[in-house]
C-alpha positions as CSV (number, residue, x, y, z in Angstrom):
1,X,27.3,14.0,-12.7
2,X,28.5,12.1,-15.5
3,X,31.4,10.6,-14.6
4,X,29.7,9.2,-11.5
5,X,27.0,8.1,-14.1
6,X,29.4,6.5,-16.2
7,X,31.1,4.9,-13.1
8,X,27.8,3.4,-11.8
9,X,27.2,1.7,-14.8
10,X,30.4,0.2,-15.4
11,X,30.3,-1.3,-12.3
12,X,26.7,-2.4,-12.2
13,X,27.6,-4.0,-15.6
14,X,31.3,-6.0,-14.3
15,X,31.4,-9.8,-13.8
16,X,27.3,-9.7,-14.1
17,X,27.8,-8.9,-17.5
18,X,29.1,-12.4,-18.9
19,X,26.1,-14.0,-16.7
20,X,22.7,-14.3,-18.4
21,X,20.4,-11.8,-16.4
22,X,17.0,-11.7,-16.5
23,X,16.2,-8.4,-18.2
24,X,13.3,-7.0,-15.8
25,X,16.0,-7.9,-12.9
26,X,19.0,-6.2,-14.9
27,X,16.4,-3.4,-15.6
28,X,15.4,-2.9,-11.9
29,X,19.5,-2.7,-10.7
30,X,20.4,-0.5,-13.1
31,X,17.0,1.8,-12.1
32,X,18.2,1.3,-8.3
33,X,21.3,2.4,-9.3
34,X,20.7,5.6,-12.1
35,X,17.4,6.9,-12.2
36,X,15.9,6.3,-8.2
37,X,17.7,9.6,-7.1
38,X,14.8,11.3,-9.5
39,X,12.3,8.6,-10.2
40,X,10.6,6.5,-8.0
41,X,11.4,3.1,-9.5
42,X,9.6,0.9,-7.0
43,X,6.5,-1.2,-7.5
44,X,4.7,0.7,-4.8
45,X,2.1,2.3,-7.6
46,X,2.8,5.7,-6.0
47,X,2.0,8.2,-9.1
48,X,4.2,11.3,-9.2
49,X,4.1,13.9,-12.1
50,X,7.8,15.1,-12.3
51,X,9.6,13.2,-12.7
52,X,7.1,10.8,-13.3
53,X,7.3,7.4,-11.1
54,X,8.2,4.1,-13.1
55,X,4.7,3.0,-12.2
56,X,3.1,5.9,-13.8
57,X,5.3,5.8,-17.3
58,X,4.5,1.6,-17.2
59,X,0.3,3.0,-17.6
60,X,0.7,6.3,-19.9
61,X,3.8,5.5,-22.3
62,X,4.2,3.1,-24.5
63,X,7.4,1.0,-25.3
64,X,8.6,3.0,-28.2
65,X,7.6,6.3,-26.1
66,X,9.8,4.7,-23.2
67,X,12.6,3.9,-25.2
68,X,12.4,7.4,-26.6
69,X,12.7,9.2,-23.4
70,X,15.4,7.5,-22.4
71,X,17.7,8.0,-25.1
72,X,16.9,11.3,-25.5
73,X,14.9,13.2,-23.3
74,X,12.6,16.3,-23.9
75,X,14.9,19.6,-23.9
76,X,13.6,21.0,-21.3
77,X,14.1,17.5,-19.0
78,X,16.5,18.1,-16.2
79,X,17.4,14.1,-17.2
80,X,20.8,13.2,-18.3
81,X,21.6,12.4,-22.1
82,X,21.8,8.6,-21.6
83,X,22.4,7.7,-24.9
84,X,26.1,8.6,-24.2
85,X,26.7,6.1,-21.5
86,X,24.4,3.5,-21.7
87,X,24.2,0.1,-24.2
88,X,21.0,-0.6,-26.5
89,X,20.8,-3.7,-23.9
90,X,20.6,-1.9,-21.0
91,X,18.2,0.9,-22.3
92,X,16.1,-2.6,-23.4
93,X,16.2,-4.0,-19.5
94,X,14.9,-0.9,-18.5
95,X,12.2,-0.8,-21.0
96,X,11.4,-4.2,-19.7
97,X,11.7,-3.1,-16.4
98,X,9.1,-0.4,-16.2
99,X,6.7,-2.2,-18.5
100,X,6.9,-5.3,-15.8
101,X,5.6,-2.6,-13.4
102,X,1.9,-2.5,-15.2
């Protein structure tokens, strides 16, 4: 799982990379790409519990409790430990992401 976790962000991060990207859209591939197999990432408002959708985290956590989660996740989380493959940058698109989903 982390290898192909690793690989999907190294390619989702290749010749975009040297491009300015909006963060919410950078934020939304790389959601498309690593978190929709667990989340829903859409912005359909569906609200799920576990894992909770994007829409739901944009209304009940805050930046700082987003950015949290990401890095490192609850013990008990099933989520992988991002902090290992992914840049402050993208951890910020996603933050940016999800909040854009309020």
């Amino acid at each position: 799982m982390r290898m192909r976790l690793t690989l999907c962000l190294l390619l989702a991060g290749g010749p975009l990379a040297a491009q300015p990207v909006d963060p919410v859209e950078r934020g939304r591939e790389l959601a498309e790409t690593i978190c929709s197999e667990c989340h829903g990432v859409g912005e359909s408002g569906v609200m799920k519990d576990y894992p909770p959708s994007f829409w739901a985290i944009a209304r009940y956590r805050d930046d700082a409790q987003i950015r949290a989660r990401i890095w490192s996740p609850p013990a008990h989380a099933s989520m992988p430990f991002y902090a290992e493959v992914m840049f402050p940058d993208e951890v910020e698109a996603l933050v940016a992401y999800i909040r854009s989903l309020e």
